[in-house]
PyMOL Python script that loads the backbone (N, CA, C, O; Angstrom):
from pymol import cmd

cmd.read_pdbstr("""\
ATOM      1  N   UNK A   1      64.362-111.099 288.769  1.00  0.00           N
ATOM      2  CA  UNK A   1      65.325-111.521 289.769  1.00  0.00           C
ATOM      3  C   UNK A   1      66.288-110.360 290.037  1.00  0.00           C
ATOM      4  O   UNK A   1      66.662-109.654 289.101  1.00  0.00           O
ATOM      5  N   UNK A   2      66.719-110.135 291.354  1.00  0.00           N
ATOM      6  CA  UNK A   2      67.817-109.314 291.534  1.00  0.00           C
ATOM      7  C   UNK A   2      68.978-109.565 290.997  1.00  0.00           C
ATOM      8  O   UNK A   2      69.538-110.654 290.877  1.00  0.00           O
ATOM      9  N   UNK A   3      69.498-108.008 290.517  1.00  0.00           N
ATOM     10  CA  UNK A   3      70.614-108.784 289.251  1.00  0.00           C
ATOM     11  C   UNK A   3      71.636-109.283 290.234  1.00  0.00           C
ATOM     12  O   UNK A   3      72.426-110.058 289.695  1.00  0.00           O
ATOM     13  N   UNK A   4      71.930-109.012 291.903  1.00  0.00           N
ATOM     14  CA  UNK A   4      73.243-109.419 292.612  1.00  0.00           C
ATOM     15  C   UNK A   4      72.892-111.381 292.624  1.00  0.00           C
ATOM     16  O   UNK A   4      73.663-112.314 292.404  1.00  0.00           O
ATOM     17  N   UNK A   5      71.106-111.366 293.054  1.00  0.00           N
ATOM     18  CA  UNK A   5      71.478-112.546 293.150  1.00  0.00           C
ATOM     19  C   UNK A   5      72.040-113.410 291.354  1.00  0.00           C
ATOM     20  O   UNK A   5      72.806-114.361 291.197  1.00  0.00           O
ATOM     21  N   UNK A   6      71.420-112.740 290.483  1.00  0.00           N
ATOM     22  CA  UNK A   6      71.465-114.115 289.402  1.00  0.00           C
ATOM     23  C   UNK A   6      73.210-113.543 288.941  1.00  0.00           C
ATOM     24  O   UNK A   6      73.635-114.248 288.026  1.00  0.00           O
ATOM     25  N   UNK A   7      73.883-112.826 289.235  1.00  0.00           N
ATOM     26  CA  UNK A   7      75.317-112.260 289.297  1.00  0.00           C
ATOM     27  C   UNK A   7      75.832-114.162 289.550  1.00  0.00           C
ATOM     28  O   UNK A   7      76.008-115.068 288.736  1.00  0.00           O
ATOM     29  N   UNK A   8      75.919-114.109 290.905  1.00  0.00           N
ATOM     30  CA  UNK A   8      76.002-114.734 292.002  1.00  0.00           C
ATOM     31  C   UNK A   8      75.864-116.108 291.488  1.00  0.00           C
ATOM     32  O   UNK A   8      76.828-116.782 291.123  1.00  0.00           O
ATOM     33  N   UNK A   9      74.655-116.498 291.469  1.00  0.00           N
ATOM     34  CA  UNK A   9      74.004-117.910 290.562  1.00  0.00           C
ATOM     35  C   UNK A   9      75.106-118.022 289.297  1.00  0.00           C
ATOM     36  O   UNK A   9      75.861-118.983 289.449  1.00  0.00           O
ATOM     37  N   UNK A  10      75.346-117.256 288.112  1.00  0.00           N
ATOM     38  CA  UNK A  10      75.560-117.474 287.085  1.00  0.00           C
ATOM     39  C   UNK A  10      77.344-117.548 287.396  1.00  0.00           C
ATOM     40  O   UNK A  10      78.093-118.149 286.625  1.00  0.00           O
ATOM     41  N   UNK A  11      77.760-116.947 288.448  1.00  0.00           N
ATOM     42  CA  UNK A  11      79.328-116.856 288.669  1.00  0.00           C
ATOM     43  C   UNK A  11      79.434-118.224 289.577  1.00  0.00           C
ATOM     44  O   UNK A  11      80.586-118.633 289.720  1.00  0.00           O
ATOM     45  N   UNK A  12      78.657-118.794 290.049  1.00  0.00           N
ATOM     46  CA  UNK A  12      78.478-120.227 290.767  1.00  0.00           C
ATOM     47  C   UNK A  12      78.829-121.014 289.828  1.00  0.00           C
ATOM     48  O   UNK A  12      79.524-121.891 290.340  1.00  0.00           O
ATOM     49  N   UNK A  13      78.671-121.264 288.144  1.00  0.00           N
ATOM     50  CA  UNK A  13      78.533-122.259 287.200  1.00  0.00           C
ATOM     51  C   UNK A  13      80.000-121.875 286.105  1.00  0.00           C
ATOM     52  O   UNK A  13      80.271-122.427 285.038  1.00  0.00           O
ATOM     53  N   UNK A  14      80.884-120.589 286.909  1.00  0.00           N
ATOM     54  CA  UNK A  14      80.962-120.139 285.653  1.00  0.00           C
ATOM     55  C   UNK A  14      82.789-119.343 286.893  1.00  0.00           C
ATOM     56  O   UNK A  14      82.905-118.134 287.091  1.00  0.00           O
ATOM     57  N   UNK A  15      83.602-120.150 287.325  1.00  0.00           N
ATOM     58  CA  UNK A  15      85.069-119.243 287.598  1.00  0.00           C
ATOM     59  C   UNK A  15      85.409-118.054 287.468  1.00  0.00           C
ATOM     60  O   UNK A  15      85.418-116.995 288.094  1.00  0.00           O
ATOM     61  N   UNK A  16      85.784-118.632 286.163  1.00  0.00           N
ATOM     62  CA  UNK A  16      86.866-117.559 285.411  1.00  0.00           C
ATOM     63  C   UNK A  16      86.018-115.918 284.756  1.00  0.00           C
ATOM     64  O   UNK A  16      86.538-114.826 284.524  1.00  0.00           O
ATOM     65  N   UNK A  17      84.722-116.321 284.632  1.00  0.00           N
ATOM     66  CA  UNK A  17      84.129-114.938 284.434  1.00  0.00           C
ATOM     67  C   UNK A  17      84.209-114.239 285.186  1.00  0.00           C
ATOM     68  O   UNK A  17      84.713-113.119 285.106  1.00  0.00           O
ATOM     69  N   UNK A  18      83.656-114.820 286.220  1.00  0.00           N
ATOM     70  CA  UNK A  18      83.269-114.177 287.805  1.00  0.00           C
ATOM     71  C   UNK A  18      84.578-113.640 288.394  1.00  0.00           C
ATOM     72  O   UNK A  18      84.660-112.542 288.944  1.00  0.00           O
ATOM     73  N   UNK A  19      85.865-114.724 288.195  1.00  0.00           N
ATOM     74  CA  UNK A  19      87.279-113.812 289.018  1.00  0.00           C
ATOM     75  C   UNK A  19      87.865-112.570 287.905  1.00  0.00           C
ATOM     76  O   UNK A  19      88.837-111.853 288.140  1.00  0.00           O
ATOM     77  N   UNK A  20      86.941-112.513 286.539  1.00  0.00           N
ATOM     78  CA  UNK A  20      87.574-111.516 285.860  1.00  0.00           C
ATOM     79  C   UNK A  20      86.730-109.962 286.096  1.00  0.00           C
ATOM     80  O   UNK A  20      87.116-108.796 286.017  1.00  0.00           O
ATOM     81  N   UNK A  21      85.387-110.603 286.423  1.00  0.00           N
ATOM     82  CA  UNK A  21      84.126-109.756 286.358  1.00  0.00           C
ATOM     83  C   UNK A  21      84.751-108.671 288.129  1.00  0.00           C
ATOM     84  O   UNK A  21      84.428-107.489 288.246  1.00  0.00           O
ATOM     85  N   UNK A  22      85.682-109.467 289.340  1.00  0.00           N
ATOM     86  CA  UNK A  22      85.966-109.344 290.298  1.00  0.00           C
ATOM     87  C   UNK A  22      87.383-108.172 290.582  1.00  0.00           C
ATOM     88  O   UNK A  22      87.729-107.218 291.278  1.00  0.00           O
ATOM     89  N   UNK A  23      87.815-109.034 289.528  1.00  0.00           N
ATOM     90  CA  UNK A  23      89.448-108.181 289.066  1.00  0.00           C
ATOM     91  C   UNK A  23      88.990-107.015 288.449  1.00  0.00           C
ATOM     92  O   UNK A  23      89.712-106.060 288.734  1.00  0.00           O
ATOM     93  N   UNK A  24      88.040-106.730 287.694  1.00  0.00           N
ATOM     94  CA  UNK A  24      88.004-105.459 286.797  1.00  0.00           C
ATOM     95  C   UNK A  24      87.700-104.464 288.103  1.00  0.00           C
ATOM     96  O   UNK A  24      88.438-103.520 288.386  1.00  0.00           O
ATOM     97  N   UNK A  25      86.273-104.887 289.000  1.00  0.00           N
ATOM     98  CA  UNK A  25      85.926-104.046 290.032  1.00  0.00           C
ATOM     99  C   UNK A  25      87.116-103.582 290.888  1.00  0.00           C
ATOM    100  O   UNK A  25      86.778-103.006 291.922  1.00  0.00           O
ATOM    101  N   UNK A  26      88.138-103.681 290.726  1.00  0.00           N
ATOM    102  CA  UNK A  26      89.147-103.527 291.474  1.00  0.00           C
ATOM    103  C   UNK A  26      90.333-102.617 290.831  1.00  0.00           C
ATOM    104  O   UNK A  26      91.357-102.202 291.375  1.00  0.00           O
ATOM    105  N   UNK A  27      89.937-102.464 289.697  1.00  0.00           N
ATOM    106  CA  UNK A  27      91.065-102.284 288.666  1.00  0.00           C
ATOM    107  C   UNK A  27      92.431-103.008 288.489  1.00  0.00           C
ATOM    108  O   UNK A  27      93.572-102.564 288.365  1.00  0.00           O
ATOM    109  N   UNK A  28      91.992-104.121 288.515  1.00  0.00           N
ATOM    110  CA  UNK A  28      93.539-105.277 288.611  1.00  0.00           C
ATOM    111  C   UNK A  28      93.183-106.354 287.374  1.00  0.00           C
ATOM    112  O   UNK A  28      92.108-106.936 287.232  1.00  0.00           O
ATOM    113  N   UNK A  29      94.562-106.484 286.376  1.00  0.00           N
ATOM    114  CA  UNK A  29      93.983-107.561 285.589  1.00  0.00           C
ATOM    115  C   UNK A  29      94.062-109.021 285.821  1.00  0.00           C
ATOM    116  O   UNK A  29      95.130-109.321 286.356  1.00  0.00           O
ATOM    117  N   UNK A  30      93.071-110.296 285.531  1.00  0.00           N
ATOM    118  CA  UNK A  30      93.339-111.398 286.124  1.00  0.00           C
ATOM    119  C   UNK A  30      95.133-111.960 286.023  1.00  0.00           C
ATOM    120  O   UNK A  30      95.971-111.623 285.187  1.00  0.00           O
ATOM    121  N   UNK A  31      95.250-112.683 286.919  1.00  0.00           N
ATOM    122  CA  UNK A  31      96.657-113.136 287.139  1.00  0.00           C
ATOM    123  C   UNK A  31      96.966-114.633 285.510  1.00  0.00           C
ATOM    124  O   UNK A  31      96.325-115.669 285.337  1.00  0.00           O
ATOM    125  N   UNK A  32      97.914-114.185 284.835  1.00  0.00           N
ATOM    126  CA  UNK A  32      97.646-115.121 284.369  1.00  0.00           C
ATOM    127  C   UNK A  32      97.969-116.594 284.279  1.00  0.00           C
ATOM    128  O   UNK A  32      97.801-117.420 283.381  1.00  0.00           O
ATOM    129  N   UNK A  33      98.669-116.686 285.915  1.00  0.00           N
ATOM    130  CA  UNK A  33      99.445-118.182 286.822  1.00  0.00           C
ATOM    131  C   UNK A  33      97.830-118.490 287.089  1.00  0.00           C
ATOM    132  O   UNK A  33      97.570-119.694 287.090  1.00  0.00           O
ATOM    133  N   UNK A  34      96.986-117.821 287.258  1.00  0.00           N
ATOM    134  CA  UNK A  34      95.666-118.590 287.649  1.00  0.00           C
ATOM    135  C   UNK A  34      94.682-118.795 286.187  1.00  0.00           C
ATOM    136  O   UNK A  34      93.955-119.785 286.255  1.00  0.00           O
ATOM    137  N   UNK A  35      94.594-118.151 285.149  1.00  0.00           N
ATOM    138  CA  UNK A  35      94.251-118.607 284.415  1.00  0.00           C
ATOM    139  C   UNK A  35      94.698-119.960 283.481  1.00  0.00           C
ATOM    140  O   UNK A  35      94.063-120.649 282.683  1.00  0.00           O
ATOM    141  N   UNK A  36      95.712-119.989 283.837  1.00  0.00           N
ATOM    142  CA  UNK A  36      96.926-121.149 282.920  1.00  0.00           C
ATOM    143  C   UNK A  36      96.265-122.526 282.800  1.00  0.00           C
ATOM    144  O   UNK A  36      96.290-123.174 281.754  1.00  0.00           O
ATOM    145  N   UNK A  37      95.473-123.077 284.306  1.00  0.00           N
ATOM    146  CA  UNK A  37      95.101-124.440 284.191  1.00  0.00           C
ATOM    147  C   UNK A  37      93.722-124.355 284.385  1.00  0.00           C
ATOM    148  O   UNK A  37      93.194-125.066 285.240  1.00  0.00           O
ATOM    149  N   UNK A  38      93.017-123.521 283.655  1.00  0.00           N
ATOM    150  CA  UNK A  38      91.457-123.418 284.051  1.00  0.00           C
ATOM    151  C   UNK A  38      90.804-124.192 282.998  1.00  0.00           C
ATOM    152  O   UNK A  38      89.753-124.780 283.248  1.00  0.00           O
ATOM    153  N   UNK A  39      91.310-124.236 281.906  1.00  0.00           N
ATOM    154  CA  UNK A  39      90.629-125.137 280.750  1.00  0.00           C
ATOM    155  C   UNK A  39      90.531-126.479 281.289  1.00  0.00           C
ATOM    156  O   UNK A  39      89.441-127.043 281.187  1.00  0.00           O
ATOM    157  N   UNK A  40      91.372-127.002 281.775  1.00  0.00           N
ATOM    158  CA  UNK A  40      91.385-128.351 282.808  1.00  0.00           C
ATOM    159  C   UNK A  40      90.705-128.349 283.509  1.00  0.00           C
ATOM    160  O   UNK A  40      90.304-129.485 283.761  1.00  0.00           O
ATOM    161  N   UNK A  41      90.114-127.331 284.261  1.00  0.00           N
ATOM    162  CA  UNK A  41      89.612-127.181 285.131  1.00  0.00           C
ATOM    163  C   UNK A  41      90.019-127.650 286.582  1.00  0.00           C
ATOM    164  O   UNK A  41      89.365-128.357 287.349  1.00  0.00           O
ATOM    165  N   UNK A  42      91.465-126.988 286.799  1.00  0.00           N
ATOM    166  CA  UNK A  42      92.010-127.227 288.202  1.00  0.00           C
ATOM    167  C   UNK A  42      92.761-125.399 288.368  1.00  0.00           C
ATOM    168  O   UNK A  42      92.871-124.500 287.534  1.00  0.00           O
ATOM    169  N   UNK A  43      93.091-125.470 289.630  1.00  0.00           N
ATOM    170  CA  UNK A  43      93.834-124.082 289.762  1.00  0.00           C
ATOM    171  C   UNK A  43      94.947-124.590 290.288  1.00  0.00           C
ATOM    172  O   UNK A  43      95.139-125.414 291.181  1.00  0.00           O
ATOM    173  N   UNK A  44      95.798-123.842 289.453  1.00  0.00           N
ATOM    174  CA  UNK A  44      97.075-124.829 290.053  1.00  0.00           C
ATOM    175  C   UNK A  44      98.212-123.570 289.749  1.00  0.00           C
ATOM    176  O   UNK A  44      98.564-123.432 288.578  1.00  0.00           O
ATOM    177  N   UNK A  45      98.811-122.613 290.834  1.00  0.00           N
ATOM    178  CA  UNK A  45      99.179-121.730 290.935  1.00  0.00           C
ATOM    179  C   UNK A  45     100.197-121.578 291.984  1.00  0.00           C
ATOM    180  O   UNK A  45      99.966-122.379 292.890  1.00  0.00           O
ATOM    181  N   UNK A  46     101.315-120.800 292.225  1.00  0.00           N
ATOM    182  CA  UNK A  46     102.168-120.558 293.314  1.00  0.00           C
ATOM    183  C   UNK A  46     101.706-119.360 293.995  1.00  0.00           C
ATOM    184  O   UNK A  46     101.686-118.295 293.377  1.00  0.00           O
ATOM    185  N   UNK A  47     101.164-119.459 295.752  1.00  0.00           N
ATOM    186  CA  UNK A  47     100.372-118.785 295.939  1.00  0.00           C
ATOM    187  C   UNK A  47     101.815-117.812 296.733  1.00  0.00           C
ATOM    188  O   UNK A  47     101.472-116.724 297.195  1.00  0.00           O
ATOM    189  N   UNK A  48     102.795-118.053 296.826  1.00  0.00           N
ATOM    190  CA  UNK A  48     103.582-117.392 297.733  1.00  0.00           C
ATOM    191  C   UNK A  48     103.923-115.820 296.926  1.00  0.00           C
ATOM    192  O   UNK A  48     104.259-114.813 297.549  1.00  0.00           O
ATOM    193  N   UNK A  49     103.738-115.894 295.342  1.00  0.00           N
ATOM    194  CA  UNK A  49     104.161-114.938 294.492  1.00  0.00           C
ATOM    195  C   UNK A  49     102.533-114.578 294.231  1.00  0.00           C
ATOM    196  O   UNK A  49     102.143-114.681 293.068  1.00  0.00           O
ATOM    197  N   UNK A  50     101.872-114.293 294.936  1.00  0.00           N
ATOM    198  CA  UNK A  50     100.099-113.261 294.989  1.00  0.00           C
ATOM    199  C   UNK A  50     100.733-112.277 295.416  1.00  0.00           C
ATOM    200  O   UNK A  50     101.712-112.374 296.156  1.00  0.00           O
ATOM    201  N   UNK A  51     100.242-111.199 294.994  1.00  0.00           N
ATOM    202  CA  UNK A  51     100.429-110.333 296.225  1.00  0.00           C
ATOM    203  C   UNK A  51      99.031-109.773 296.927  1.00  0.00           C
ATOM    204  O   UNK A  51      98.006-109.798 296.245  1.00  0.00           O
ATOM    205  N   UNK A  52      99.000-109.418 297.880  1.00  0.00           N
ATOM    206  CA  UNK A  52      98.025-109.281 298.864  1.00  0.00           C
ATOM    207  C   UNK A  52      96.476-108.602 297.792  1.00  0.00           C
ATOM    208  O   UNK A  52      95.417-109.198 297.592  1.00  0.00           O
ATOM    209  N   UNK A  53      96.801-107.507 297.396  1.00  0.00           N
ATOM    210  CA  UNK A  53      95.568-107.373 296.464  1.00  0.00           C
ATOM    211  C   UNK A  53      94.907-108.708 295.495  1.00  0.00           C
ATOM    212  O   UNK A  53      93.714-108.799 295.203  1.00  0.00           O
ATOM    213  N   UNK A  54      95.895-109.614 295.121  1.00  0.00           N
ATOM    214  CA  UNK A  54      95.442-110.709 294.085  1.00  0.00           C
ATOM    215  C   UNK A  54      94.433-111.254 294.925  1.00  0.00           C
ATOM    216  O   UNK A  54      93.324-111.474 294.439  1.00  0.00           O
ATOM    217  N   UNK A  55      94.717-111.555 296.376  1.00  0.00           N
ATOM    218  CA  UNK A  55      93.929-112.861 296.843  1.00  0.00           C
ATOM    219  C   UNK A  55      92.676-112.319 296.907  1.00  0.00           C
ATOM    220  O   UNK A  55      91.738-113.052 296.594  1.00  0.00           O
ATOM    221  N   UNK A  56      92.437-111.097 297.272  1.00  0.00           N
ATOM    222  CA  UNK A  56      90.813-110.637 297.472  1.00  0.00           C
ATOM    223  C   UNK A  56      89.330-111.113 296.312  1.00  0.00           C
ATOM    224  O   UNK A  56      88.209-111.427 296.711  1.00  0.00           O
ATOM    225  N   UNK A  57      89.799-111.030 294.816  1.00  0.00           N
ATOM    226  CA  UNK A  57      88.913-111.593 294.121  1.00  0.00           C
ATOM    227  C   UNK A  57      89.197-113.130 293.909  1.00  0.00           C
ATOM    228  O   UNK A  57      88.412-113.953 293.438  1.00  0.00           O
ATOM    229  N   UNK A  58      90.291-113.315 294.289  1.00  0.00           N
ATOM    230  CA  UNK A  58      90.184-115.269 293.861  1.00  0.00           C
ATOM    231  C   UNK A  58      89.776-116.081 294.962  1.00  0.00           C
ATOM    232  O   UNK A  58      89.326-117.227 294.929  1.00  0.00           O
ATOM    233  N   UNK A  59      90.047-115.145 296.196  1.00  0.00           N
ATOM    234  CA  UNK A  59      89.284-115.576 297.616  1.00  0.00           C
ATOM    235  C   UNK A  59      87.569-115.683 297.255  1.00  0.00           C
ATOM    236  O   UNK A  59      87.024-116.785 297.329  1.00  0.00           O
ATOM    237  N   UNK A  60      86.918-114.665 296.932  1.00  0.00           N
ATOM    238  CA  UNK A  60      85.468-114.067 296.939  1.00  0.00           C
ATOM    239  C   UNK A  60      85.138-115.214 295.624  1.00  0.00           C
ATOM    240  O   UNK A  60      84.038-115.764 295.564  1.00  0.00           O
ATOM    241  N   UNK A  61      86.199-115.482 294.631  1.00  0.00           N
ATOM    242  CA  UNK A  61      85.183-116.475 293.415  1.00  0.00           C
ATOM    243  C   UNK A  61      85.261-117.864 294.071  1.00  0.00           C
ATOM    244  O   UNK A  61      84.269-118.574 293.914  1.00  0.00           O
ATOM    245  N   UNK A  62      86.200-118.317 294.720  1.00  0.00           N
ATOM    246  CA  UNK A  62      86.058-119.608 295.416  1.00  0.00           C
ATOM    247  C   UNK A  62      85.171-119.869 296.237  1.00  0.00           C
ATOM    248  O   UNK A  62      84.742-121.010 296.412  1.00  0.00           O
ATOM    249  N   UNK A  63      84.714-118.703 296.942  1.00  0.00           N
ATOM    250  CA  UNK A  63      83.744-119.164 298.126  1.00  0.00           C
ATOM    251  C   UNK A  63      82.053-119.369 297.800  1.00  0.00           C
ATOM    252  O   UNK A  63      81.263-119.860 298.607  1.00  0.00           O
ATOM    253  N   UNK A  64      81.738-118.926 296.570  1.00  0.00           N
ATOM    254  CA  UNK A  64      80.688-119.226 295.539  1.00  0.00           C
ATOM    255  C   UNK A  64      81.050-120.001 294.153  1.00  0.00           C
ATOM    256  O   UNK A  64      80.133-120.369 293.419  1.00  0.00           O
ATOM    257  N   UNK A  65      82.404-120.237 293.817  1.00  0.00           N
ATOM    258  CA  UNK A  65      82.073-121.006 292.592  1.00  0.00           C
ATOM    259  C   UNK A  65      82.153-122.601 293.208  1.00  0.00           C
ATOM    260  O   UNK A  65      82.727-123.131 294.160  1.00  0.00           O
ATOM    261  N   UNK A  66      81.258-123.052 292.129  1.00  0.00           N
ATOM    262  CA  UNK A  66      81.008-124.440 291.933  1.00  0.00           C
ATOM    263  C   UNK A  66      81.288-125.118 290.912  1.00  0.00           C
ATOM    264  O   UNK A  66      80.597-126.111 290.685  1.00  0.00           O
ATOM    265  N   UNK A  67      82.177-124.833 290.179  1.00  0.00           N
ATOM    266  CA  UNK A  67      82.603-125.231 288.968  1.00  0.00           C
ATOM    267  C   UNK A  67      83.478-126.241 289.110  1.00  0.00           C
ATOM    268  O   UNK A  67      83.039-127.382 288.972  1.00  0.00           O
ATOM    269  N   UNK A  68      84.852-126.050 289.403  1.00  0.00           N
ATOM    270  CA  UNK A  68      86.006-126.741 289.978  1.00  0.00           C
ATOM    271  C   UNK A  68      85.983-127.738 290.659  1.00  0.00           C
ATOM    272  O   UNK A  68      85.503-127.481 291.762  1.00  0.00           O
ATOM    273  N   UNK A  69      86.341-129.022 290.518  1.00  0.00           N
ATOM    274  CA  UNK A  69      86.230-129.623 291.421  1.00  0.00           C
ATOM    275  C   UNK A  69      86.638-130.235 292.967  1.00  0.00           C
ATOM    276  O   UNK A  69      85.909-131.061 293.516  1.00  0.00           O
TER     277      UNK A  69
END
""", "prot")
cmd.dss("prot")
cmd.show_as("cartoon", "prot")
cmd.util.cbc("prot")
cmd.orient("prot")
């Protein structure tokens, strides 16, 4: 399998890897207002204090993860 697609597949089942695996490519470390309620499995964050670089990998893991409900 192509490793982008099973990347992709395995970051579908799986958030918080995938927005960390996203943040590193960037050189930014995950935010940790978005990690706080992930064990719950909700995101529950104040988006007004992102700053413009944050949203790019938590944008890109939302639009493929399937984890969250």
């Amino acid at each position: 399998m192509i490793d982008s697609v099973k990347l992709r597949r395995d970051s579908a089942a799986d958030f918080f890897s995938h927005y960390e695996y996203l943040c590193a490519l960037q050189d930014s470390v995950p935010l940790p207002s978005v990690r706080a309620c992930l064990r719950e499995g909700v995101l529950d964050f104040n988006a007004d204090r992102l700053r413009l670089v944050d949203w790019a990998p938590l944008l890109s893991t939302l639009k493929i993860n399937k984890d969250l409900p």
